[in-house]
ZATINU-608175 format. One record per residue (C-alpha): x, y, z. Coordinates in pm, whole numbers, padded with zeros to 5 digits, always signed. Example, Ala and Ser with C-alpha at 12.3 -4.5 7.8 and 13.67 -1.06 7.14 Angstrom:
2
+01230-00450+00780/+01367-00106+00714/
***
This chain:
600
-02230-00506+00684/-02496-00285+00794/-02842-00439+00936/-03211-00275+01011/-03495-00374+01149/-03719-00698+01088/-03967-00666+00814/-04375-00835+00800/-04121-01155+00695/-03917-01201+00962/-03603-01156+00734/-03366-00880+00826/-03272-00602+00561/-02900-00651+00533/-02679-00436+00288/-02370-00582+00145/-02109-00427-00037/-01837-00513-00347/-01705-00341-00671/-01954-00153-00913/-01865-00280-01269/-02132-00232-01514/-02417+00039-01414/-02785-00012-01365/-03014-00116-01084/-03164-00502-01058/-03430-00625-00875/-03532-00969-00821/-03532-01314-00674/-03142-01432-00628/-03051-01732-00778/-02755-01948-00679/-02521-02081-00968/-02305-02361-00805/-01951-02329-00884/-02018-02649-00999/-01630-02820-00932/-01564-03138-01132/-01383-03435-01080/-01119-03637-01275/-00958-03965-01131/-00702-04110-01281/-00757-04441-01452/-00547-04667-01609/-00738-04793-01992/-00673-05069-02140/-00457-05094-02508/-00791-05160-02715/-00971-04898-02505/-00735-04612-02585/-00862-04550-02942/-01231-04452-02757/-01072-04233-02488/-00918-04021-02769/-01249-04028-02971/-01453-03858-02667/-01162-03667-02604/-01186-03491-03007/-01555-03508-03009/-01568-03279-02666/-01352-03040-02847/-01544-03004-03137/-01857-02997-02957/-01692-02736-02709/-01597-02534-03048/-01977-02575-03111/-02095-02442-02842/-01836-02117-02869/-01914-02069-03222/-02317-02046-03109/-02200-01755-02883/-01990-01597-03133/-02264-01591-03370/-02538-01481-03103/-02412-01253-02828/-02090-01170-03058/-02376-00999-03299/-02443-00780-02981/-02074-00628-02885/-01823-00444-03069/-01534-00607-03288/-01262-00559-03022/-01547-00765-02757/-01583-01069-03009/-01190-01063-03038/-01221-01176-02662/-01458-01529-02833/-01148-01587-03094/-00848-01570-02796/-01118-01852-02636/-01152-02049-02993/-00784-02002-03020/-00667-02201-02695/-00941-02462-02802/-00797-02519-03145/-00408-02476-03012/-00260-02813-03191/+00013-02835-02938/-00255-02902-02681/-00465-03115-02829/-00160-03325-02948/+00030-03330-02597/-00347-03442-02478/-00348-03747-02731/-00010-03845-02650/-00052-03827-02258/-00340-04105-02359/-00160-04347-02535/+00165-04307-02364/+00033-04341-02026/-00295-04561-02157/-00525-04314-01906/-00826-04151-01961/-00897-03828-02165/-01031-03593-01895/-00750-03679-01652/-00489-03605-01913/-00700-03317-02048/-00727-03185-01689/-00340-03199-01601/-00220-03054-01936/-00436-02761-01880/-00367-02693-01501/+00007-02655-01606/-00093-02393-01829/-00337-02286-01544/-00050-02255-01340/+00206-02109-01502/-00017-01795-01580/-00194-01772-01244/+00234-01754-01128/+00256-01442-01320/+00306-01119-01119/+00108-00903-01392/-00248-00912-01329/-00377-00962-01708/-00189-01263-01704/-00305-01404-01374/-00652-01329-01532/-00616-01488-01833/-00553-01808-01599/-00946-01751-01567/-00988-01825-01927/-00823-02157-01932/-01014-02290-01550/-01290-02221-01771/-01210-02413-02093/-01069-02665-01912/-01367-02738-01750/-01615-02700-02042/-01422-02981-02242/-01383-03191-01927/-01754-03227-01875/-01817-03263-02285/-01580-03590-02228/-01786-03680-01939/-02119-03630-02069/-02201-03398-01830/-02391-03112-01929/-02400-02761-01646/-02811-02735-01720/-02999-02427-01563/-03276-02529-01433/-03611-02347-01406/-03703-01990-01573/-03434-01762-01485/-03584-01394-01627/-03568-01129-01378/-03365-01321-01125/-03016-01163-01038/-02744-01424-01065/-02529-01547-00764/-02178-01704-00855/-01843-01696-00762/-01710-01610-01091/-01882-01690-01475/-01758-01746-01766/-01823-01682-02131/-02048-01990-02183/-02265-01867-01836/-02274-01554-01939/-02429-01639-02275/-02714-01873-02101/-02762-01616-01848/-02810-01357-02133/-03081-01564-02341/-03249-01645-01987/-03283-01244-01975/-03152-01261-01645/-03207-00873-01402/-02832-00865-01310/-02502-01038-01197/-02339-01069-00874/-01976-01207-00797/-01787-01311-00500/-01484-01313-00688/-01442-01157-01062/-01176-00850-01162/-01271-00536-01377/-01050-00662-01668/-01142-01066-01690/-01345-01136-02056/-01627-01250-01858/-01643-00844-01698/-01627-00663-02048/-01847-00879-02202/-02109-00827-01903/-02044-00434-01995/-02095-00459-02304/-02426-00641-02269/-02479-00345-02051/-02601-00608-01764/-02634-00442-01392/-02296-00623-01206/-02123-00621-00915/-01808-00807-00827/-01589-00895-00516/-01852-00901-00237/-01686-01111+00063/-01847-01432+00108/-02170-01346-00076/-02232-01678-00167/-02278-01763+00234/-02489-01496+00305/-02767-01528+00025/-02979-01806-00079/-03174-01883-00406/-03558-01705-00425/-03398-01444-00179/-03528-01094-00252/-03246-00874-00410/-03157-00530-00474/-02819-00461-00661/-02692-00136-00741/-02447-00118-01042/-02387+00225-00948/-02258+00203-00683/-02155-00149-00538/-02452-00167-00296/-02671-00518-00273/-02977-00497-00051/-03096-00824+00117/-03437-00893+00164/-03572-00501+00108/-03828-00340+00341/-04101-00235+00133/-04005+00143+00158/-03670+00047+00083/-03816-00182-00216/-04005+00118-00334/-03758+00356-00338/-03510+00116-00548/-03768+00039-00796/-03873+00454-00814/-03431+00501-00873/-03401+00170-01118/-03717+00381-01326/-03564+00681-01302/-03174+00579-01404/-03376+00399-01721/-03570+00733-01798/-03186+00913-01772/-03052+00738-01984/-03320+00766-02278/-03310+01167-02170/-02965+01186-02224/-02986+01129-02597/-03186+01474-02603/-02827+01644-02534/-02663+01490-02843/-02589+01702-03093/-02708+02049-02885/-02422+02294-02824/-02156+02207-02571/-02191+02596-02356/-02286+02653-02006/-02579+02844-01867/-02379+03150-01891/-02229+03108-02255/-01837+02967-02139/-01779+02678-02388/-01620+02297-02304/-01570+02041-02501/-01621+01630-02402/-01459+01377-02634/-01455+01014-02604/-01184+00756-02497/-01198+00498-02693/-00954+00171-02732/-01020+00088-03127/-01141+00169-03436/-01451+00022-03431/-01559+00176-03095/-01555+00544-03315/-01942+00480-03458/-02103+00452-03062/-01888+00826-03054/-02082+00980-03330/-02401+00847-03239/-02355+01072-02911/-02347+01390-03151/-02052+01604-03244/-01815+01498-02984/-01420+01453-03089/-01189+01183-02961/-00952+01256-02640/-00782+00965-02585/-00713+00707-02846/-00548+00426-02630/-00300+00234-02940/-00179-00021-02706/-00442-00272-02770/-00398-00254-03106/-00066-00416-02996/-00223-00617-02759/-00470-00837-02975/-00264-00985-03164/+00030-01265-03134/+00248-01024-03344/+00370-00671-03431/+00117-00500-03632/+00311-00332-03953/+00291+00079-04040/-00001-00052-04276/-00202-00231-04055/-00136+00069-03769/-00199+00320-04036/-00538+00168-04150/-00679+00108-03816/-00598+00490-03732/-00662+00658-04031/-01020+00489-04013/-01084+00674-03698/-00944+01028-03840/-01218+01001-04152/-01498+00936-03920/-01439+01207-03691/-01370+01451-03947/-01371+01758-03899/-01360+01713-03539/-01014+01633-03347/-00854+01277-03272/-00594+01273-03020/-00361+00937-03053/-00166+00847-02786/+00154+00656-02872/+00126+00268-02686/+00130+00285-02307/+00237-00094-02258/+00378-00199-01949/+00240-00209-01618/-00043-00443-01637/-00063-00444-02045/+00143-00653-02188/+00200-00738-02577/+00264-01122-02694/+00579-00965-02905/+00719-00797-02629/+01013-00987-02393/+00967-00834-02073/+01155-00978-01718/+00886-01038-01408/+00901-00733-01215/+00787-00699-00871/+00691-00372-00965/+00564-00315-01315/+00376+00011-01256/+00703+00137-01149/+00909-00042-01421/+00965-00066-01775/+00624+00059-01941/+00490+00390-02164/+00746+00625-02345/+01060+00451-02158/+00970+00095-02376/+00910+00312-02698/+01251+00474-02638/+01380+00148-02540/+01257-00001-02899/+01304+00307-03117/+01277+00084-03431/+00885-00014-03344/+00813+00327-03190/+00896+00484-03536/+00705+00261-03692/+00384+00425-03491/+00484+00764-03549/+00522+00730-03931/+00155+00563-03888/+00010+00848-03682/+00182+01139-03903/+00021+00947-04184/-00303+00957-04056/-00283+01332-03970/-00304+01483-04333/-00662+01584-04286/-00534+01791-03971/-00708+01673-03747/-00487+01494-03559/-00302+01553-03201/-00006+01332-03072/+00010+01278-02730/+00292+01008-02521/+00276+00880-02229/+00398+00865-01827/+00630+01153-01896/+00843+01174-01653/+01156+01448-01769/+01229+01704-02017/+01451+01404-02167/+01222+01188-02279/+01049+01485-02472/+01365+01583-02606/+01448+01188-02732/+01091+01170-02856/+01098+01513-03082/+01405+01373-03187/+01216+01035-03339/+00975+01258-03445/+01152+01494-03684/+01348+01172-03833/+01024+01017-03941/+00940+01366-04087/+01225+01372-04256/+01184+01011-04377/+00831+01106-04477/+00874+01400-04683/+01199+01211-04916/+00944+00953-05022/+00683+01245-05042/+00411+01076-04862/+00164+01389-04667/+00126+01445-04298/+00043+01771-04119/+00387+01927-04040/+00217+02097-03821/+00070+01798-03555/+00032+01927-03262/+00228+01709-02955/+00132+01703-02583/+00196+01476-02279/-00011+01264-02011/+00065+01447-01703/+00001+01131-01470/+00340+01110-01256/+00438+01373-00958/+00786+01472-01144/+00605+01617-01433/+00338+01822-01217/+00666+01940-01071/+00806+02017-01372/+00496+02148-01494/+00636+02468-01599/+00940+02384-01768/+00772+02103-01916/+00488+02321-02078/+00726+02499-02301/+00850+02193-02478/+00481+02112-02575/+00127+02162-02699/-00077+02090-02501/-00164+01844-02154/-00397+01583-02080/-00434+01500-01710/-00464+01128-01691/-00595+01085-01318/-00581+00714-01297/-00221+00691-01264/-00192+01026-01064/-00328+00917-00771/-00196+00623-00765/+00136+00741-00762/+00091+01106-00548/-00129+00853-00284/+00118+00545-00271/-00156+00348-00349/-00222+00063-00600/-00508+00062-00744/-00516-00320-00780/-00493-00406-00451/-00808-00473-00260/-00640-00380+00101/-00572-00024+00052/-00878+00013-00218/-01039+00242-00009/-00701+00485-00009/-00747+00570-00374/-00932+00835-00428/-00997+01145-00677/-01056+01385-00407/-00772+01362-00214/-00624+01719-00120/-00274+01602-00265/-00434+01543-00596/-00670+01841-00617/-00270+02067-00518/-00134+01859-00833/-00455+01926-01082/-00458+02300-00968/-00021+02353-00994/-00078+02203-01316/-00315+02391-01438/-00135+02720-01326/+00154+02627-01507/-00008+02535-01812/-00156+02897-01841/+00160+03111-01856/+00227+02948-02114/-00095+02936-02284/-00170+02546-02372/-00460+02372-02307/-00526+02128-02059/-00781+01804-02079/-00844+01513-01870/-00863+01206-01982/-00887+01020-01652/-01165+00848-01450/-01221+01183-01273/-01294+01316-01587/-01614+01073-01615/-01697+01126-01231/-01965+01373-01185/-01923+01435-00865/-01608+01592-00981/-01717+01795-01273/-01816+02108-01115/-01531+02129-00933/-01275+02052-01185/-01456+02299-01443/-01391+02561-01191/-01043+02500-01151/-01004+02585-01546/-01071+02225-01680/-01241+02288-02002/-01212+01958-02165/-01308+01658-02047/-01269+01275-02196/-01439+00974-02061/-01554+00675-02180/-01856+00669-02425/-02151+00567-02181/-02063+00913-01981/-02021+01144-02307/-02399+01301-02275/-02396+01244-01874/-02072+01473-01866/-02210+01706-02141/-02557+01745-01937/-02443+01846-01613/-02127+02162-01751/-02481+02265-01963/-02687+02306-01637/-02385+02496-01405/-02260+02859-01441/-01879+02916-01444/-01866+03124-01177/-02080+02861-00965/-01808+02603-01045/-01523+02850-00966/-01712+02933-00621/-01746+02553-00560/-01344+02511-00646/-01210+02774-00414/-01427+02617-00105/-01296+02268-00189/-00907+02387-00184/-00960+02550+00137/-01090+02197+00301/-00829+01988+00492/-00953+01606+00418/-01061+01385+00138/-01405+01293+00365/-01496+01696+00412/-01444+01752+00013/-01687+01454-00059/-01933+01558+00205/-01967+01913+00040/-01963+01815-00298/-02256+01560-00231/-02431+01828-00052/-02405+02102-00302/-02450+01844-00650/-02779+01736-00448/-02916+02098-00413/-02849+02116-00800/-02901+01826-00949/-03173+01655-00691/-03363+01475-00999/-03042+01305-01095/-02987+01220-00729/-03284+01021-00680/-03137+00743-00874/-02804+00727-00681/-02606+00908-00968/-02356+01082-00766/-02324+00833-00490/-02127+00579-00745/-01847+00429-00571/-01488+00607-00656/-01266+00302-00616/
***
C-alpha cells in the first residue's frame, strides 16, 4: 500500500490494490454496505404454534420468489439470455420441493422455528459445496449464503433497507449478491468494490454485464475505508485511490472522460476494413459462449467468430442436451454470421467446468486431470453426438472444428477417427454437411508446442489459447491468489512457445489464431502481430479496441518491436519496453490508463 503526502484535508492519499473485473473508472463518495450477518436461535414452538411457523416460513418464500421475479423482469431485460439463466439457477434452488419439504418437516418434527430449520437445512447444502475442490462449485456455495439469508430475514420480518440516496457513490462490501446488485443498480450507483468476490460468482458476470466499474479481492478494504470517503476506482486496472489530491482527482476525472469518449470512438472502426497502415490484412473475431451473445458480434461490424466455447451449452442445464437441441443452438450462430467464419470448439469440460450429467471423482488436481478431448474420448457416445451437430451446422461452409488441450498425435488420430464415422453415418441417412470442414487444435499445453511440427501435418489450422499456456509452461495456477503475480503473458518461456509455434506452423502452411486473453491484451498486440499472429479473438467488449490499434501500426514496426522483445532476458524488461514504446504510439489512449490494465 503506497502513501503520499497530506492534502488541504488532512487525509492522506493512499492507493490500494485488488482484481480488475469489469472496466471503467468511478468516482465518488464510498459507501459502506454492512455484511449485514443474521441470527437464528433455536427455539422450541409449541404444538398449536407450529401451523404459524410454517405459514411465515411459505410466505418468505413466495415473497423471496417476488422479489427475484422483480429482478428477472427489470435488470434481466438488461443482460443477455445466458446472464438471466444465472436468475432461473437462483429461482430454481428457491422452488427445489425437496427443500422446502425437508424445511416443513424439520418444523413439525422437531416443533422449532422456521428460520432455525431453514438456516440448518441450507448450511448443509452450504457446506457440502463450499467442500468441493472445484472452484465453480465452491462458488456456487455463494449462491445459497445468499438465498439462505434472503428467506431468513423474509421469516423474520427483517427487511436489508439502503438508506439515503446512493447515485454516484461507489459501493463498499465484502461480497453482493443478486438482490444488492439489483438495488445498487436502480440507485445508479458510480461503481463496486469487494473485499472478497471471484471472477466467475453470478454476482461478477452480472456486474459485467451491467457494464458497472468493479474491483474485487482488495485485502481488508472494508478496514481501511469509511462511508462519505472520497474514492477513485480503476476498473482497468485494479487501482482504488483514497482520499485523491486534487491533481490526482483531476487527472482521474480527465482519464474516466476520456475512457467514456473511447469507447463511443471505437464504434467509428466497425465495419471499416480490417488492414494496417501499410496494407498487411488481420482479421479479429469474437469469443463468444452462446448463441445469443452472436447479435453484440455483428453490431461490432463484419467480424467472424474465433472461439465458440460449447461447454456451457452443457453446463446450463441439469441434463444432456440432444443432437437437436446442440444442432439448433449452433446452427443459429452459423446463419447469423454468414458469410463470415464460425469456429466451434468441441466441449472443454473439466478443470473448473463441470456439467450436472457428468460423474466425475474429486481430484486434487483437475486442471491436470480428466477434462477437454480426453472426457470426449472417454464418452465417445456423447462426443459423437456433438460432432454430428457441428457437421450439421456446417452446410453453409462456413464452419471450422477445432478440440481442445491436445496433448499427442493420438488423440488427433482417435478424434478423426469419430469424425469420419459420423460422416459416414451422415451421408447413409443423406443429411448435408461440408465434407470439407476444416479441423484444427488449441495449442495450450507444452507437449503440443513441442510437437508443433509433427502435429501441424495432421491438421488445419491452430489457435493459441494463452490462458492455459502459461499456466502450464509457468507452473502456475491461475486461481490461486499466492502466486497470482507469477502468471503472466510476457514471460520469456511463453513468448519461446508462441514464436516455436508459429515457426512450425509455417512449413507447413496453416494458419495460426489466438484465442487467449493475450489476444485481447493490447499491450501485447504489436508484439504478437510481429511475430506472424494475424488473427486475433477476444471477447466482444475488445473486438474494435483490438481492431483500432493493428489499423494504426505498420508490420514492419511490429516485427521491429518482436525481435527486441525476444532478445530481452526477463518478464519485467519486456513490460517496461512495451509500455514505453505503446506510449510513444498510442499516448491519447494512454491517458486513460488503457495499457496499464492489470495482466493477472
Amino acid at each position: 500500500m503506497k502513501k503520499k503526502s497530506k492534502n488541504k484535508s488532512n487525509c492522506q492519499e493512499v492507493i490500494l490494490k485488488g482484481q480488475p473485473i469489469s472496466p471503467g473508472i468511478a468516482i465518488g463518495k464510498a459507501f459502506i454496505l454492512d455484511e449485514d450477518y443474521i441470527e437464528t436461535p433455536k427455539e422450541r414452538i409449541p404444538v398449536h404454534k407450529i401451523q404459524d411457523q410454517i405459514d411465515k416460513f411459505k410466505q418468505a418464500i413466495h415473497d423471496t420468489t417476488h422479489d427475484l421475479q422483480t429482478i428477472i423482469d427489470q435488470v434481466g431485460m438488461r443482460v443477455s439470455a445466458h446472464k438471466r439463466e444465472i436468475f432461473d439457477a437462483h429461482m430454481m434452488i428457491l422452488e427445489d420441493s425437496q427443500i422446502i419439504d425437508q424445511t416443513i418437516s424439520e418444523i413439525k418434527n422437531k416443533q422449532i422455528n422456521a428460520d432455525y430449520a431453514y438456516f440448518n437445512i441450507m448450511r448443509n447444502y452450504q457446506r457440502a459445496l463450499s467442500a468441493s475442490s472445484d472452484s465453480y462449485l465452491k462458488e456456487r456455495a455463494t449462491d445459497i449464503r445468499d438465498l439462505k439469508r434472503r428467506v431468513i430475514r423474509r421469516i423474520q420480518g427483517i427487511h436489508r433497507e439502503q438508506t439515503g440516496n446512493l447515485k454516484d457513490t461507489i459501493v463498499i462490501s465484502h461480497e453482493l449478491n443478486l438482490f444488492d446488485i439489483y438495488a445498487l443498480t436502480n440507485n445508479k450507483v458510480a461503481g463496486i468494490v469487494m473485499q472478497g468476490g471471484g471472477r466467475t460468482t453470478h454476482t461478477t458476470i452480472i456486474i459485467r454485464a451491467l457494464e458497472l466499474p468493479a474491483i474485487i479481492g482488495v485485502p481488508r478494504i472494508l478496514q481501511k475505508i469509511k462511508t462519505d470517503d472520497m474514492l477513485v476506482a480503476n476498473g482497468l486496472t485494479g487501482e482504488i485511490i483514497l482520499n485523491p489530491e486534487q491533481k490526482t482527482l483531476k487527472k482521474c476525472i480527465k482519464k474516466r472522460n476520456n475512457f467514456k469518449k473511447y469507447e463511443q470512438q471505437y464504434l467509428r472502426v466497425a465495419g471499416v476494413p480490417s488492414v494496417t497502415l501499410d496494407k498487411n490484412k488481420f482479421v479479429v473475431s469474437a469469443n463468444i459462449e452462446l448463441s445469443d451473445e452472436v447479435d453484440s458480434v455483428i453490431a461490432h461490424g463484419e467480424l467472424g467468430i474465433g472461439l465458440f466455447r460449447t461447454e456451457y451449452i452443457f453446463m446450463s442445464e441439469d441434463k444432456l442436451p440432444t443432437e437437436e437441441e446442440q444442432y439448433e443452438k449452433y446452427m443459429t450462430v452459423v446463419k447469423k454470421i454468414y458469410p463470415l467464419p464460425v469456429t466451434i470448439r468441441t466441449f472443454d469440460l473439466g478443470g473448473d467446468k463441470i456439467a450436472p450429467f457428468v460423474e466425475t471423482e474429486s481430484e486434487k488436481n483437475p486442471f491436470l486431470g480428466w477434462r477437454a478431448i480426453r472426457m470426449c474420448l472417454d464418452m465417445p457416445d456423447i462426443f459423437k453426438k456433438q460432432l454430428r451437430a457441428i457437421l450439421r451446422a456446417s452446410v453453409l461452409g462456413n464452419v471450422k472444428l477445432m478440440l481442445p488441450l491436445i496433448t499427442s498425435i493420438e488423440e488427433i488420430y482417435a478424434t478423426k477417427l469419430l469424425i469420419e464415422e459420423v460422416k459416414t453415418e451422415l451421408k447413409s441417412q443423406n443429411i448435408d454437411f461440408d465434407p470439407h470442414i476444416p479441423t484444427g487444435i488449441m495449442i495450450e499445453v507444452p507437449s503440443a508446442v513441442m510437437l508443433a511440427d509433427r502435429l501441424a501435418k495432421e491438421v488445419d489450422f491452430f489457435s493459441i489459447g494463452t490462458n492455459d499456456l502459461v499456466q502450464y509452461v509457468l507452473a502456475v495456477d491461475r486461481g490461486n491468489a499466492r502466486v497470482a503475480n507469477l502468471y503472466n503473458f510476457f514471460h520469456p518461456a511463453v513468448l519461446r512457445m508462441i514464436k516455436s509455434t508459429l515457426k512450425a506452423a509455417k512449413k507447413q502452411n496453416i494458419p495460426v489464431s489466438m484465442c487467449g486473453e493475450m489476444a485481447g491484451e493490447p499491450l501485447a498486440v504489436p508484439l504478437l502481430f510481429g511475430l506472424g499472429i494475424s488473427e486475433f479473438s477476444v471477447s466482444p467488449v475488445m473486438l474494435l479496441k483490438i481492431k483500432q490499434i493493428l489499423r494504426s501500426i505498420k508490420f514492419f514496426e511490429a516485427e521491429k518491436i518482436s525481435r527486441h522483445c525476444m532478445r530481452l532476458h526477463t518478464t519485467d524488461e519486456i513490460e517496461r519496453y512495451l509500455r514505453g514504446v505503446m506510449d510513444k504510439m498510442f499516448p491519447r489512449m494512454d491517458e486513460d490508463n488503457f495499457f496499464k490494465r492489470s495482466y493477472k
